[in-house]
Every structure is written in C-alpha cells, then in structure tokens.
Backbone as CSV, one residue per row, in Angstrom:
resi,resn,N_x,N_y,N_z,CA_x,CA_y,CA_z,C_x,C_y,C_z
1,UNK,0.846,-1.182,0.000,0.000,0.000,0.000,0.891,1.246,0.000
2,UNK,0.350,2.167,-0.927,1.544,3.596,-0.938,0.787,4.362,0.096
3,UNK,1.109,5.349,0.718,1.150,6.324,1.659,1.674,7.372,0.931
4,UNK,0.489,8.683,1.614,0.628,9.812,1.175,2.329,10.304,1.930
5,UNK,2.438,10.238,3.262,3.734,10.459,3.586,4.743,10.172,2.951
6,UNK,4.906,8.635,2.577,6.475,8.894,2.213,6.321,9.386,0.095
7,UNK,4.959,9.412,-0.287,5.176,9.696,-1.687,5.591,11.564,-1.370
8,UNK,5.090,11.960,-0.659,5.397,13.309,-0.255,7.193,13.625,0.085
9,UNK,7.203,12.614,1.047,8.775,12.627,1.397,9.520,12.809,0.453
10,UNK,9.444,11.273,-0.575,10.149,10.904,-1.676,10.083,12.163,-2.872
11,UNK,9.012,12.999,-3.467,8.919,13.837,-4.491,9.689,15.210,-3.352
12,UNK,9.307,15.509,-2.087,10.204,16.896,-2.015,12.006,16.276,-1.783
13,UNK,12.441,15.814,-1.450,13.900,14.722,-1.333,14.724,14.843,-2.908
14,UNK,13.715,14.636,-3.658,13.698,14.459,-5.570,13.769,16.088,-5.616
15,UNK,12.795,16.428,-5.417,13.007,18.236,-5.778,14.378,18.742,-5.525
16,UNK,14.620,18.573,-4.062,15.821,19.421,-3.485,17.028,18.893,-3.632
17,UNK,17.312,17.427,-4.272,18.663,17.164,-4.824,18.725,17.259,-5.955
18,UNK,17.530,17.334,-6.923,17.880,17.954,-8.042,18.413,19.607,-8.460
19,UNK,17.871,20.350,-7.061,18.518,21.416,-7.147,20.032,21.442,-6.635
20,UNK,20.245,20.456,-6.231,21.507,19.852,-5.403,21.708,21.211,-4.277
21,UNK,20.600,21.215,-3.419,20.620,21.758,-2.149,21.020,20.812,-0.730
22,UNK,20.800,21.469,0.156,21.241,20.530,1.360,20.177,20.905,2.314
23,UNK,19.811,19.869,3.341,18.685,19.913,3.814,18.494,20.917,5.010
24,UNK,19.737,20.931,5.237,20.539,22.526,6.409,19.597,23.931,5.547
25,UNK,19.756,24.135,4.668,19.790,25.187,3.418,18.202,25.200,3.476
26,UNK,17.453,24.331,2.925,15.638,23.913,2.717,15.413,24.187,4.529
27,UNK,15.622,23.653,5.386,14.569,23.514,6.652,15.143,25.392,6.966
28,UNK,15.991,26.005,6.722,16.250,27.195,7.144,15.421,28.227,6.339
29,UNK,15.219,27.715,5.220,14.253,28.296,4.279,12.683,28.360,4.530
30,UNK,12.651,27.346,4.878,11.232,27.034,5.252,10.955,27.373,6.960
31,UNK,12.197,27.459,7.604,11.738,27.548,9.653,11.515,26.363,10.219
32,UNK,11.787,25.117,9.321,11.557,24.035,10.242,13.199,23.618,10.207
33,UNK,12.984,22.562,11.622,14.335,22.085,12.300,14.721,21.026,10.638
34,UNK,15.920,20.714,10.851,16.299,20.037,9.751,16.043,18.274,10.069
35,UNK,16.161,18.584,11.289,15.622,16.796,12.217,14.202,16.213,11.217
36,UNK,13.409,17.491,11.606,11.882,17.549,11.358,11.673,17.233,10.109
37,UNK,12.348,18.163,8.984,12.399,18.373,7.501,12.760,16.820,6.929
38,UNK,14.256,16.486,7.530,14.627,14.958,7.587,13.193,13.858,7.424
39,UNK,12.971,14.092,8.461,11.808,12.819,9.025,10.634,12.953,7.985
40,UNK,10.291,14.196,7.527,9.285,14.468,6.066,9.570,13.730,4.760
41,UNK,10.993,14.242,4.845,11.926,13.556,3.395,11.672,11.640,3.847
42,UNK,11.938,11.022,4.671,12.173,9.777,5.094,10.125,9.057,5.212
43,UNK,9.628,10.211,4.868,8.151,9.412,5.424,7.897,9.260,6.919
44,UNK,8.101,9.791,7.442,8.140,9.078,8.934,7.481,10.310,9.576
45,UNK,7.381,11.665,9.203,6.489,12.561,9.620,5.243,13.101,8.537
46,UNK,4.038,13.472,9.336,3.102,14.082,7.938,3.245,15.524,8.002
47,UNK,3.541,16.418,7.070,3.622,17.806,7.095,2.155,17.984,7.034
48,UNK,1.801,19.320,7.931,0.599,19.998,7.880,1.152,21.006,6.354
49,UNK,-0.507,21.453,5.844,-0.159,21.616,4.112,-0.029,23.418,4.585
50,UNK,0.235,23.917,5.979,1.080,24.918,6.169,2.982,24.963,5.795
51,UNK,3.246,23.634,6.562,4.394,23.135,6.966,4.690,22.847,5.161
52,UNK,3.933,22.176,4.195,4.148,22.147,2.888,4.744,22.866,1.659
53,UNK,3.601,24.198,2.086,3.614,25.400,1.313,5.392,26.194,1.822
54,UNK,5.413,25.736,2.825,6.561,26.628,3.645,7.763,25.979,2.734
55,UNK,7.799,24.694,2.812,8.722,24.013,2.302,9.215,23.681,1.075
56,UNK,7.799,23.911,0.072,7.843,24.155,-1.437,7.926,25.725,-1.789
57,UNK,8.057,26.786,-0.831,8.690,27.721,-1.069,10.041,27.902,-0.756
58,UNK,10.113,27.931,-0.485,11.691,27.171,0.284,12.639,26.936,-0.447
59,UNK,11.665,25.462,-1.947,12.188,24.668,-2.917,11.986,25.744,-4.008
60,UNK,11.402,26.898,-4.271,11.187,27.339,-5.150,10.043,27.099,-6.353
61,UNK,9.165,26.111,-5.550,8.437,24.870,-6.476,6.850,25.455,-6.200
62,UNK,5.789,25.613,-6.871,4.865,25.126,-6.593,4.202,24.349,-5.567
63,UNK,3.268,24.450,-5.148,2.478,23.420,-4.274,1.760,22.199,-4.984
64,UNK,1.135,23.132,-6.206,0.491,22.276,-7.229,1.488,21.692,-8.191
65,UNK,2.837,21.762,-8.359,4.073,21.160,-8.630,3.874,19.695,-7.843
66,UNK,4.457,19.910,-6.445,4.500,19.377,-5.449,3.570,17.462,-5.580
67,UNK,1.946,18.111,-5.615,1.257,17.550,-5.331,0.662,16.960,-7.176
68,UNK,0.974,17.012,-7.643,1.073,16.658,-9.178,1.727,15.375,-8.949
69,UNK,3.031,15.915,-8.709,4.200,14.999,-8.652,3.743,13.581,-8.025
70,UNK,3.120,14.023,-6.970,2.965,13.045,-5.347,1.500,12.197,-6.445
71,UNK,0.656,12.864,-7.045,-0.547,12.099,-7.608,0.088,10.876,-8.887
72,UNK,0.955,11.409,-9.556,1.764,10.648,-10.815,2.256,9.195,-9.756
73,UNK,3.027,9.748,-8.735,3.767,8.731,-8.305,2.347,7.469,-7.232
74,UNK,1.320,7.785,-7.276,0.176,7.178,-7.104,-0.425,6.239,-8.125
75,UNK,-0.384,7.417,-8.831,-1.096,6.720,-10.596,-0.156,5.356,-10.636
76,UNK,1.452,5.868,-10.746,2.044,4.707,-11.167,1.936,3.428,-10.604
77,UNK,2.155,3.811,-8.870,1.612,2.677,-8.030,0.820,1.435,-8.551
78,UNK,-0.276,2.288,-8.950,-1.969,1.476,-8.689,-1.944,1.198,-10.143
79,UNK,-1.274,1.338,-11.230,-0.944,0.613,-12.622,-1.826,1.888,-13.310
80,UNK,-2.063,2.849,-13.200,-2.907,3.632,-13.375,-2.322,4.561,-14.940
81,UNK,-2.857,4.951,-15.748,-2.395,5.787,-17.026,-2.161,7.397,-16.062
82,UNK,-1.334,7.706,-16.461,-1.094,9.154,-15.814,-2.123,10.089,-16.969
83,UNK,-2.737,10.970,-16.822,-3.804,11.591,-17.723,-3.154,12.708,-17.830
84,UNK,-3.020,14.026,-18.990,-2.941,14.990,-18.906,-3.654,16.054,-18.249
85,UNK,-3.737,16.056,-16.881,-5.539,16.789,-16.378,-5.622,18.470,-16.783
86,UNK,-4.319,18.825,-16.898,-4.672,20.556,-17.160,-5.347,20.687,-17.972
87,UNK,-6.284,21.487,-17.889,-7.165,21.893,-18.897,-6.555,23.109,-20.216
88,UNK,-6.940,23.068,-21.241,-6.021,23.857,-22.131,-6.039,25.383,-21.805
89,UNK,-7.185,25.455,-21.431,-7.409,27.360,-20.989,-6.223,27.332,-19.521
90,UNK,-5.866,26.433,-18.674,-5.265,27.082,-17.614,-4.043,26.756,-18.063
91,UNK,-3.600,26.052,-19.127,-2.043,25.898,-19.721,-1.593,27.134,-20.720
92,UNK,-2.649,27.465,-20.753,-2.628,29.129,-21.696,-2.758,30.041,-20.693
93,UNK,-2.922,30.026,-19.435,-3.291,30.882,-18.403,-4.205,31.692,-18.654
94,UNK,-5.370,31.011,-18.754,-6.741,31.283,-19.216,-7.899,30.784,-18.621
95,UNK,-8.785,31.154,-18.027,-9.758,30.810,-17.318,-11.283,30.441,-18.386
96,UNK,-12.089,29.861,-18.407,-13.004,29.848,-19.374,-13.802,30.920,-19.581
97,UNK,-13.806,32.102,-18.615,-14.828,32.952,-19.080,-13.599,34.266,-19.172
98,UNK,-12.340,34.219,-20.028,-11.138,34.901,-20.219,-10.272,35.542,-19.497
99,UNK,-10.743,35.753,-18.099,-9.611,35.947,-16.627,-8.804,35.192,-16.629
100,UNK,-7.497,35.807,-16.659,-6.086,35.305,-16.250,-6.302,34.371,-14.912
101,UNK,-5.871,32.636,-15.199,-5.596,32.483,-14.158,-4.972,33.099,-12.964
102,UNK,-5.687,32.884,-11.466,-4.298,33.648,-10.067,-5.119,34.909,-10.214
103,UNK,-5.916,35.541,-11.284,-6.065,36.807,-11.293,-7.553,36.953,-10.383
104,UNK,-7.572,38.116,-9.266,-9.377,38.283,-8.827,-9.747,38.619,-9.770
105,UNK,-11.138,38.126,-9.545,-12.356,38.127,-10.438,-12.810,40.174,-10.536
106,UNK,-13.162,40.368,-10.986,-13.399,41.975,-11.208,-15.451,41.862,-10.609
107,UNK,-15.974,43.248,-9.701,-16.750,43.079,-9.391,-18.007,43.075,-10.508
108,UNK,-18.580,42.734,-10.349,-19.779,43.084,-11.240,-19.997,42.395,-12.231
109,UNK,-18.729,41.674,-12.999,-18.529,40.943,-14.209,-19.031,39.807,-14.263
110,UNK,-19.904,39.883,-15.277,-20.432,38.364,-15.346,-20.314,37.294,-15.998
C-alpha cells in the first residue's frame, strides 16, 4: 500500500537534490528544524499543508508542482495511465470565461 507520507517525502527529497541543495539550506528556508524536515523527506512525519507550502517555497516549487508529482507517483503505483488533467485554458493561463488564471475576479462581471 503507498502512503501519502512517504510519496510526499520521496517527491520533495527528488526536488531538493535535483537542485543539489542541502537539507541545512531547505529547513532554514522554510523555519523548520532540519531533524523535522529529515523525518518528512524519510516518510516518517506528515507535514501539515502549512508546513508544505513553507517548504515548497523554500524549494522554489509550486504546491500544485508538489502535489502533481505526489498524484503521478500514485497513478504509477496502482498501474494507473497518468492523464494529462490541465485543462487547455489554464495551460494558456486562461480561465473559461477569459480571466487570467491567479487573477481576482473583477466586481460586477459576469
């Protein structure tokens, strides 16, 4: 059975040695102890998706990076086809009714 912990562990671990950082460098970035950060990377702790965001900023990465990553490495698990899910308007940074994704909505507009 996969676990959300260590697929979490395993994809931020993958992030931050591909930037070939050190885990001293990431938990100082983020405010958590490097013990703590450790035990995230290893599966053995669950980050609150405060403790997440902190840490994929940290990485320079997305959250929705992050958690992409962590869903693929699920898919693969369970024999699953990985799907393209973005929709084409938000890969164009386009919303369906023409607002920039990230962007507030304007009042009144319908």
């Amino acid at each position: 059975m996969t676990l959300l912990r260590i697929e979490i562990g395993d994809a931020l671990r993958t992030a931050r040695l591909r930037q070939g950082r050190t885990l001293r460098d990431v938990s100082a970035g983020a405010s958590v102890s490097l013990g703590y950060l450790s035990e995230i990377e290893r599966g053995q702790k669950e980050a609150s998706s405060e403790l997440l965001a902190s840490i994929c900023e940290a990485l320079e990465m997305p959250v929705s990076g992050l958690l992409r990553d962590v869903s693929d490495r699920f898919a693969l698990d369970e024999g699953v086809e990985i799907p393209d899910t973005v929709p084409v308007e938000l890969s164009r940074g386009l919303l369906a009714d023409g607002r920039v994704a990230g962007a507030p909505a304007l009042a009144g507009r319908s």
